[in-house]
Backbone as JSON, one array per atom type, in Angstrom:
{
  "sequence": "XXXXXXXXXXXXXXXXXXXXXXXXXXXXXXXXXXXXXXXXXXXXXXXXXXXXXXXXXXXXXXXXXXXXXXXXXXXXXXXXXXXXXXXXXXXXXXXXXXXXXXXXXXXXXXXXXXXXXXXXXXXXXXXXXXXXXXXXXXXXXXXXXXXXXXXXXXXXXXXXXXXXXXXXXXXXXXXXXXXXXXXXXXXXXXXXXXXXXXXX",
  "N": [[0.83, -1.19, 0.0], [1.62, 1.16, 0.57], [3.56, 1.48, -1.17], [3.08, -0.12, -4.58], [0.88, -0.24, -4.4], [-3.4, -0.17, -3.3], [-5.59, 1.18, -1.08], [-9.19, 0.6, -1.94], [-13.03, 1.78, -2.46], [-14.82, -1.34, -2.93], [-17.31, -1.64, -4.19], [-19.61, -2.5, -2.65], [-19.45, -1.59, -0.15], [-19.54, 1.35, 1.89], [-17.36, 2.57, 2.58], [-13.94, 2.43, 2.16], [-12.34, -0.71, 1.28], [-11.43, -2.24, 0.15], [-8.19, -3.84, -0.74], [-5.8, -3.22, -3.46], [-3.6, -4.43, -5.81], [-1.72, -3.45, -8.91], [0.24, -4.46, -11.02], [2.89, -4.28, -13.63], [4.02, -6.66, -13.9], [3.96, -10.2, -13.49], [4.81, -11.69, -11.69], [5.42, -10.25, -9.55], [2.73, -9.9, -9.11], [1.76, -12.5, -8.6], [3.59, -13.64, -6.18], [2.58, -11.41, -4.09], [-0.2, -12.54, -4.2], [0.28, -14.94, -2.79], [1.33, -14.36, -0.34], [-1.06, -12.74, 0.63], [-2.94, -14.86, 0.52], [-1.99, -16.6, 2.62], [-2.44, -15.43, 4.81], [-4.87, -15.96, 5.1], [-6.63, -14.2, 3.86], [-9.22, -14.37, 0.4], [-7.76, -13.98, -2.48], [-8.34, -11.93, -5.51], [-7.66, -12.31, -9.05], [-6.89, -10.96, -12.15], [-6.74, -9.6, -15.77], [-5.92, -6.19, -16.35], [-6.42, -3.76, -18.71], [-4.31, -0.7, -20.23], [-3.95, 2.2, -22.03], [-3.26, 0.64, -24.1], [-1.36, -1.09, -22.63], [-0.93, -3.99, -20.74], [-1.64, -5.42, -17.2], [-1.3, -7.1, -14.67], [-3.5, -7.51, -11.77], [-4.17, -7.73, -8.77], [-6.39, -8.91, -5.8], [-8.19, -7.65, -2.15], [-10.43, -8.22, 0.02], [-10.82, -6.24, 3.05], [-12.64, -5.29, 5.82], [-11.91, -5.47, 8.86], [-9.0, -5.06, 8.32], [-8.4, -3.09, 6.53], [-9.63, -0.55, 8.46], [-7.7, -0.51, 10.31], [-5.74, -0.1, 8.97], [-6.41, 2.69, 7.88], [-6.76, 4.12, 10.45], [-4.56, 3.95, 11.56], [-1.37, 5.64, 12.67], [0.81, 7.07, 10.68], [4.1, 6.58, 11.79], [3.28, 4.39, 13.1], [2.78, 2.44, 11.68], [5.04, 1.9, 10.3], [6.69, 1.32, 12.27], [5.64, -1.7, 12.73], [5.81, -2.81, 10.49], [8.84, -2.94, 10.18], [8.76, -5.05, 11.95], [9.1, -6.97, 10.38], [11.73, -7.09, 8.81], [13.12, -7.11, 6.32], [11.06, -8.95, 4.66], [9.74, -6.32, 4.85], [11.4, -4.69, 3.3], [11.97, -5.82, 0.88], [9.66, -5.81, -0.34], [9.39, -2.53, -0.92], [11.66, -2.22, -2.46], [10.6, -3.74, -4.87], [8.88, -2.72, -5.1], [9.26, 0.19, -5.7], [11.85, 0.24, -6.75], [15.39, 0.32, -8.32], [17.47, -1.28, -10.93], [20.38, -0.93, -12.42], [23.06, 0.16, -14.98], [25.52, 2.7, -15.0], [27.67, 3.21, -16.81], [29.98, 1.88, -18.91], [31.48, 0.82, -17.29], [31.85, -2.15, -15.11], [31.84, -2.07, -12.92], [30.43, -0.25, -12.56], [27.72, -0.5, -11.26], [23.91, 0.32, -10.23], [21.79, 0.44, -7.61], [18.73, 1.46, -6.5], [16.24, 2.86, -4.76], [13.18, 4.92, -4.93], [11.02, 6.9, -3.11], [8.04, 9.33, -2.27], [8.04, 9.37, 0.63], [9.75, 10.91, 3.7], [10.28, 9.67, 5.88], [9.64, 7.15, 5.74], [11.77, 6.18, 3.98], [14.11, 6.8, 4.97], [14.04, 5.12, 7.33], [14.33, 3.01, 6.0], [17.14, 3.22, 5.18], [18.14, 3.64, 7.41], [18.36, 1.25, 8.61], [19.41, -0.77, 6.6], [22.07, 0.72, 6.69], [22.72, -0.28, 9.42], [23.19, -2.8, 8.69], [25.28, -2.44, 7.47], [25.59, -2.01, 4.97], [27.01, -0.11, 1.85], [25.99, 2.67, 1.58], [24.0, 5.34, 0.13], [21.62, 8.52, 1.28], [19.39, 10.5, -0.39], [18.12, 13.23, -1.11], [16.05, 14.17, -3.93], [15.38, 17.08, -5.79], [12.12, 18.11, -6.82], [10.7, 18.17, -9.57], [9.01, 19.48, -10.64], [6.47, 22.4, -9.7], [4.28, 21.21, -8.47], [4.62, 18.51, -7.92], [6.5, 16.18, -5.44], [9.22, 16.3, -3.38], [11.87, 13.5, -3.87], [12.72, 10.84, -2.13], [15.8, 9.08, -2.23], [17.65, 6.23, -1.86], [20.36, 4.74, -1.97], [22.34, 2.06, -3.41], [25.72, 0.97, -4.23], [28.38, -0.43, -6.64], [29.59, -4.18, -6.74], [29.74, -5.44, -5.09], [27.93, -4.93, -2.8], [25.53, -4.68, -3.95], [25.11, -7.36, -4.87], [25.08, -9.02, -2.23], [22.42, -7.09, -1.4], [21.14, -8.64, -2.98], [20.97, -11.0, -2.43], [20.25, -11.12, -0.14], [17.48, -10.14, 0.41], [16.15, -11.17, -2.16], [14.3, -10.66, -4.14], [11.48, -10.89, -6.56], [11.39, -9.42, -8.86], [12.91, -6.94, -10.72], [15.48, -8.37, -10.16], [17.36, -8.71, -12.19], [17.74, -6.91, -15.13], [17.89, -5.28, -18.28], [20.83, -4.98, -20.0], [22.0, -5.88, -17.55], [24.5, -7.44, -15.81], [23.74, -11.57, -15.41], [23.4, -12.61, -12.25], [25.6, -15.03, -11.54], [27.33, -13.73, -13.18], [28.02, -11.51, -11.43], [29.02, -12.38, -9.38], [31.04, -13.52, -9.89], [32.25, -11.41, -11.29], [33.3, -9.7, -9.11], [34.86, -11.43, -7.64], [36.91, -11.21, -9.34], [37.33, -8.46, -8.67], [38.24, -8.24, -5.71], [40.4, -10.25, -6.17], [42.2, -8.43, -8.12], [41.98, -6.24, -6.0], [44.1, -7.61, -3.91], [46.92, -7.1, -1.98], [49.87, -8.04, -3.83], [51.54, -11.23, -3.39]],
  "CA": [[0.0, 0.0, 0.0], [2.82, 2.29, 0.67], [4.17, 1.24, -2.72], [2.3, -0.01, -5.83], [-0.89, -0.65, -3.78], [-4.08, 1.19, -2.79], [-7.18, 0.76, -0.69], [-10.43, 1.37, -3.03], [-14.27, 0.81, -2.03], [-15.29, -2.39, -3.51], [-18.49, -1.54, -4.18], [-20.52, -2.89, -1.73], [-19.58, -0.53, 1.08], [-19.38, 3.26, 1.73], [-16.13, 2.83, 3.26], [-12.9, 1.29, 1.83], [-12.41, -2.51, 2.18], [-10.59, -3.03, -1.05], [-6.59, -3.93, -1.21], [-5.82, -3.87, -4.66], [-2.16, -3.94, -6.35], [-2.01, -2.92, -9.97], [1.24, -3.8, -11.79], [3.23, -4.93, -15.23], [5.33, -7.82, -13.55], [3.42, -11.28, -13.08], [5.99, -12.66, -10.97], [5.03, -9.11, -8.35], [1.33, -10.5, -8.19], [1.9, -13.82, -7.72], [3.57, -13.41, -4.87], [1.03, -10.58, -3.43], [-1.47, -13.32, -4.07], [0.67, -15.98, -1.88], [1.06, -13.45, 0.71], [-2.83, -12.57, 1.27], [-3.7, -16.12, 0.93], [-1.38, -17.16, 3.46], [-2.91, -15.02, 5.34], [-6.25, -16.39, 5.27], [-7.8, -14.0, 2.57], [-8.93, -14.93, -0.51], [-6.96, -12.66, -3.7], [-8.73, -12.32, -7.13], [-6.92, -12.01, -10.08], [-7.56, -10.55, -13.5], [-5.51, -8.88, -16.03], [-6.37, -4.99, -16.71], [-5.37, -2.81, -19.94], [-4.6, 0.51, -20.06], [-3.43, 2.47, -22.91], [-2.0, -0.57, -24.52], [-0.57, -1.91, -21.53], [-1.33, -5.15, -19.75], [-1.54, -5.2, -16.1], [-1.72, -7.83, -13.45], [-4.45, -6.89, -11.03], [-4.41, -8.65, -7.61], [-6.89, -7.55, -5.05], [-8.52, -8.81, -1.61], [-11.63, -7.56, 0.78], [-11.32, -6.7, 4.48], [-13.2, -4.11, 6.51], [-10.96, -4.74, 9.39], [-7.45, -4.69, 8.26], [-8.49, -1.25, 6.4], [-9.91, 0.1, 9.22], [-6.89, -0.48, 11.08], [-5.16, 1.1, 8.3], [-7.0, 3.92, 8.03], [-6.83, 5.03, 11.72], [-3.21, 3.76, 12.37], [-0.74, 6.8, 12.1], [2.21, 6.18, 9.69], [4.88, 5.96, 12.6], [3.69, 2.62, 14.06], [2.72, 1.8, 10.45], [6.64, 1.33, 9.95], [7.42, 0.27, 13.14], [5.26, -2.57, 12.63], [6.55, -2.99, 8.81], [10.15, -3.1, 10.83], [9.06, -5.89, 12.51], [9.87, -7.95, 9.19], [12.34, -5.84, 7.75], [13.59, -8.19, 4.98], [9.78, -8.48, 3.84], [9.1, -4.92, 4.45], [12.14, -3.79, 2.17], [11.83, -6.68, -0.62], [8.76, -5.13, -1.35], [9.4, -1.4, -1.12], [12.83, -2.21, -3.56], [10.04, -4.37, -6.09], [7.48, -1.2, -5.76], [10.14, 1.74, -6.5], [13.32, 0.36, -7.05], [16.08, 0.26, -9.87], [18.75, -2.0, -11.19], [20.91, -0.49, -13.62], [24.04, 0.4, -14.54], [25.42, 3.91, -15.51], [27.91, 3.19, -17.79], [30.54, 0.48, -19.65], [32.43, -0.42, -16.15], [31.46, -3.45, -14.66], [32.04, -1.5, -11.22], [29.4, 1.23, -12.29], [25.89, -0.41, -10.86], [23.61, 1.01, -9.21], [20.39, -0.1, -7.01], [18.03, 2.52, -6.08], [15.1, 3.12, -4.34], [12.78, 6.57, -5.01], [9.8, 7.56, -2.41], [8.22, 10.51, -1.44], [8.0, 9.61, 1.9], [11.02, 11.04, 4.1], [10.44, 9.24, 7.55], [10.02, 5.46, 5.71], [13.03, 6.22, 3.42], [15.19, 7.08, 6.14], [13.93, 4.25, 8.19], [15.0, 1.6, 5.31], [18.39, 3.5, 5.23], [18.97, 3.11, 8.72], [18.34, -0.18, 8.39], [20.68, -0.84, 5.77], [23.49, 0.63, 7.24], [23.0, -1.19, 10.18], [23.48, -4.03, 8.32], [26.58, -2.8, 6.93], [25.46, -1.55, 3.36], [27.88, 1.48, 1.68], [24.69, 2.89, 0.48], [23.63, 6.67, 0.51], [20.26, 8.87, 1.6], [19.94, 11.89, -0.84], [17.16, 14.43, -1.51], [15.83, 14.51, -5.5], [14.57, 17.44, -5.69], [10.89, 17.78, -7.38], [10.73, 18.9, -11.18], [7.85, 20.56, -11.12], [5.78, 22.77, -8.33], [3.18, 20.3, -8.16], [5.71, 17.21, -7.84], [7.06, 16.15, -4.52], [10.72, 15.51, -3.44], [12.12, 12.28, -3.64], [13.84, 10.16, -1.21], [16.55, 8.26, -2.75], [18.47, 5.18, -0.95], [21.24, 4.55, -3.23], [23.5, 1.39, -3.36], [26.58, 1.12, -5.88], [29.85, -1.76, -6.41], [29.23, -5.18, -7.21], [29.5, -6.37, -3.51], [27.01, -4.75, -1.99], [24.49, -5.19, -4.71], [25.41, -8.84, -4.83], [24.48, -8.73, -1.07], [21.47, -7.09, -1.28], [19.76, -9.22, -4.21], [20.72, -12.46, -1.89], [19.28, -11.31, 1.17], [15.99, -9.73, 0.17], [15.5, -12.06, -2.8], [13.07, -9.63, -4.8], [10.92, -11.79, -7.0], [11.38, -9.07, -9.6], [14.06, -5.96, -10.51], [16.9, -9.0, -9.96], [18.27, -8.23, -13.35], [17.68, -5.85, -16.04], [18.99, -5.09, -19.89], [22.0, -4.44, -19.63], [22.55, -5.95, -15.84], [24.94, -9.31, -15.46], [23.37, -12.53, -14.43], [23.65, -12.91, -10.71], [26.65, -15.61, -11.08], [28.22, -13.09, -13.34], [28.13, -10.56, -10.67], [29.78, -13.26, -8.3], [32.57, -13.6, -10.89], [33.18, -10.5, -11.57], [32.82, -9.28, -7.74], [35.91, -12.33, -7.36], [37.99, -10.86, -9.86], [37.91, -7.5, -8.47], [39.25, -8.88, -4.96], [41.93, -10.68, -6.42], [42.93, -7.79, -8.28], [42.9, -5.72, -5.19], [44.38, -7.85, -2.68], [48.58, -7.06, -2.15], [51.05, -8.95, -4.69], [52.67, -11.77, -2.29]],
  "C": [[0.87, 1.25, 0.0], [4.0, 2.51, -0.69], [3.25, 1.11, -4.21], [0.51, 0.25, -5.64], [-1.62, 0.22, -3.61], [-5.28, 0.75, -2.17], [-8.24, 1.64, -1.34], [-11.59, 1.09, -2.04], [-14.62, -0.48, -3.57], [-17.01, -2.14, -4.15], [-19.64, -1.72, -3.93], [-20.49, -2.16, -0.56], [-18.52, 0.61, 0.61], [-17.96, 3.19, 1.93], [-15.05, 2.03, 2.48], [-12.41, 0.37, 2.33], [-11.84, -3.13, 1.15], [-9.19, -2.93, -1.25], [-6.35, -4.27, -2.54], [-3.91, -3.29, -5.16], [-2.32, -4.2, -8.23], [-0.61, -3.46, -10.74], [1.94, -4.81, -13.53], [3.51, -6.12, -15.2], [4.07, -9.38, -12.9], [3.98, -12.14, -11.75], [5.75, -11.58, -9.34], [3.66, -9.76, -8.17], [0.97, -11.84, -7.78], [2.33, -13.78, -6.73], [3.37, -12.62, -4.09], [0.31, -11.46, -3.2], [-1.07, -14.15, -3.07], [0.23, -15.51, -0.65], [-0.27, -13.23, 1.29], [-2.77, -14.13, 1.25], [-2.58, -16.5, 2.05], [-1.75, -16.65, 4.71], [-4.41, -15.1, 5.6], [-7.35, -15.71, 4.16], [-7.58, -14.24, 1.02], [-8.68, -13.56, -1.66], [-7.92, -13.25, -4.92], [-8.49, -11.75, -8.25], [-7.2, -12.01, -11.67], [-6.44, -9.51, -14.18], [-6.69, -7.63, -16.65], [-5.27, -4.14, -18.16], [-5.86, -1.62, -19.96], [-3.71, 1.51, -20.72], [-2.69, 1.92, -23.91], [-1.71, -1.32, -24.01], [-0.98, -2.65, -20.78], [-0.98, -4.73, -18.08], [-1.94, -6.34, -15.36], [-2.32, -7.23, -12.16], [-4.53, -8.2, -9.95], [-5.38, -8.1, -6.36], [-7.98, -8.62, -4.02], [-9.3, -8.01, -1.01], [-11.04, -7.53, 2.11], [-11.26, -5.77, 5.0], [-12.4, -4.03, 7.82], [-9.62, -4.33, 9.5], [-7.59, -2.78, 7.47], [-8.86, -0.68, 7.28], [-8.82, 0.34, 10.02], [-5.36, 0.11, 10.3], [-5.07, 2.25, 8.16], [-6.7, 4.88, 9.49], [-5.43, 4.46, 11.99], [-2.21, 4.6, 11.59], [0.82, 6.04, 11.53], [3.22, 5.55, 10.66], [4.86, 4.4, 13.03], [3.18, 2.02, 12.76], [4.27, 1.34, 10.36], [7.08, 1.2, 11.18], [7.23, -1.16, 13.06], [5.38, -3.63, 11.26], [8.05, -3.65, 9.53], [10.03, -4.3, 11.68], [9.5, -7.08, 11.84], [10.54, -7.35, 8.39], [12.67, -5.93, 6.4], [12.08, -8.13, 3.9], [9.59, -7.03, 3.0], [9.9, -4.31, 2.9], [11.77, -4.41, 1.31], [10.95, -5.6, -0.96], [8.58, -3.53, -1.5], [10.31, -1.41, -2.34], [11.45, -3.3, -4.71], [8.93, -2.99, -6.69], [8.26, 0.02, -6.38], [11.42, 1.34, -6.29], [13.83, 0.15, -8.12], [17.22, -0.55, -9.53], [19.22, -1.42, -12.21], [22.2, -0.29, -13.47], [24.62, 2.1, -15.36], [26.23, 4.04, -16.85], [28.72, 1.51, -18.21], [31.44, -0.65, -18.49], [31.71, -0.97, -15.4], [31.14, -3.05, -13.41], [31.21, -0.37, -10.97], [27.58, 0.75, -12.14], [25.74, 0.05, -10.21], [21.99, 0.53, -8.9], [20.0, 0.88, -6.13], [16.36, 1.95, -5.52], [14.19, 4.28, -4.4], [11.42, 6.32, -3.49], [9.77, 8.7, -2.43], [8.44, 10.69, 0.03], [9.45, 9.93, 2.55], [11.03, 9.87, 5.13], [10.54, 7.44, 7.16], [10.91, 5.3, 5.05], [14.14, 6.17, 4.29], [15.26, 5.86, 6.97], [14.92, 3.01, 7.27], [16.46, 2.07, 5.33], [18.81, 3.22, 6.66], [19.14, 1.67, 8.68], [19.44, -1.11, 7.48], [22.24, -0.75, 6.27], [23.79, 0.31, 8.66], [23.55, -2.74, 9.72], [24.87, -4.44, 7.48], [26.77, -2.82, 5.29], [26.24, -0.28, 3.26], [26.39, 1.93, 1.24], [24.66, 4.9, 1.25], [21.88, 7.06, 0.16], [20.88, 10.17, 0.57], [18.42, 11.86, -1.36], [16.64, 14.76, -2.99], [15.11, 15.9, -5.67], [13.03, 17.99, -6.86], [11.28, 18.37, -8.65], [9.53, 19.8, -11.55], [7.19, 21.1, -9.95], [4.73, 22.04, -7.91], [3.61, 18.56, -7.48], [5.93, 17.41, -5.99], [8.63, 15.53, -4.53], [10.79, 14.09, -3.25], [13.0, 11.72, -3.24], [14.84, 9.16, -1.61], [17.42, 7.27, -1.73], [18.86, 4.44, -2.39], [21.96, 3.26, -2.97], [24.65, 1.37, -4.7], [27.82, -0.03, -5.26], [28.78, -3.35, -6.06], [28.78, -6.04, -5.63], [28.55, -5.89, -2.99], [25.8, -5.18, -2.71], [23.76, -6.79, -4.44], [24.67, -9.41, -3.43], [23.02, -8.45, -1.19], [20.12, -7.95, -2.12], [19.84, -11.0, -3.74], [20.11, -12.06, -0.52], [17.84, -11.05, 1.6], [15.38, -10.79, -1.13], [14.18, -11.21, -3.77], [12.83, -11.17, -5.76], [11.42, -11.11, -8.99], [12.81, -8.11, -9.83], [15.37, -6.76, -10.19], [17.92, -9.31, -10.8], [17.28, -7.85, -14.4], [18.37, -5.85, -17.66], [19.87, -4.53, -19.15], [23.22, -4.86, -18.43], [23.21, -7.07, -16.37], [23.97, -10.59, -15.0], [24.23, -12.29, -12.8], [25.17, -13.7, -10.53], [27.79, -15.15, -12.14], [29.03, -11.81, -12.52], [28.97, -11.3, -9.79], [31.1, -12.81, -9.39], [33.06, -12.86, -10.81], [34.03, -9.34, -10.2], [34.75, -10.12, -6.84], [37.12, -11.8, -7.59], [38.46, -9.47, -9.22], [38.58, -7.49, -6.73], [39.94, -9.19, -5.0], [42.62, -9.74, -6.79], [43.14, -6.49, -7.1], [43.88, -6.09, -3.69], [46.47, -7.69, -3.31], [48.94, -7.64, -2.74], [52.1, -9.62, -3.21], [53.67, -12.21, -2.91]]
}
């Protein structure tokens, strides 16, 4: 909800009672759908088009988890996100994150995150560099007066990447045009250790 998601009314009541996630990636609503059903409610799935564009549509009913949405203030919203942090991030890095790389050196990726929010951006950065990520917090600021700023949580270098796409496991965003396979990133991640460790 804090990412691709949104609570709608369903159309049976005044009030909103509908979780619905909207997006391009099949492999993102399948496991949305696991998630709710594992949770006891049932997900129903349909594909939506919209200007052209296909869409996987996942989406589930319940008057009291929205309610308890609705009236619960963001703070203990992400404390309570923080109580699975690994979850929480996977899916903030599948809702607004990037894999890419900037240019031809092997040593120039980069894994991003955008929000507007400051206070849950910051939170996943702390988090991070508790864990011992090089990663940086930086400020985008808006492009237009109507726009809001955006919270960036940056990672860059093969090792940390490498790191973060084995410990969160995203379903999606785990390579890109352009990106390495995963056990090219090992490789190449190898070579650049050997070449900087001392000449014995």
């Amino acid at each position: 909800i804090l990412g691709d998601g949104n609570l709608c009314q369903n159309g049976l009541n005044k009030s909103p009672s509908r979780f619905r996630l909207k997006v391009k990636d099949k492999a993102f609503a399948d496991t949305f759908q696991k998630a709710v059903e594992n949770l006891g409610f049932h997900c129903q799935r349909r594909l939506v088009y919209q200007k052209g564009r296909k869409y996987h549509l996942a989406a589930f009913d319940s008057i009291e988890l929205a309610r308890y949405w609705l009236e619960t203030p963001l703070e203990r919203k992400i404390s309570v996100a923080f109580v699975y942090p690994e979850s929480f991030i996977k899916g903030i890095y599948e809702s607004e994150g990037s894999l890419f790389k900037k240019n031809y050196d092997y040593n120039s990726y980069r894994l991003t995150m955008n929000m507007g929010n400051e206070r849950l951006m910051y939170s996943v950065y702390g988090y991070l560099i508790g864990q011992n990520y090089n990663c940086n917090f930086n400020r985008i600021k808006k492009p237009q007066e109507n726009y809001l700023d955006m919270m960036r949580v940056e990672l860059s270098g093969l090792k940390d990447i490498i790191k973060f796409l084995t410990q969160f496991q995203p379903c999606i965003k785990n390579k890109a045009e352009g990106i390495p396979s995963q056990q090219e990133l090992k490789l190449w991640a190898c070579v650049e250790t050997r070449d900087a460790s001392p000449n014995m």
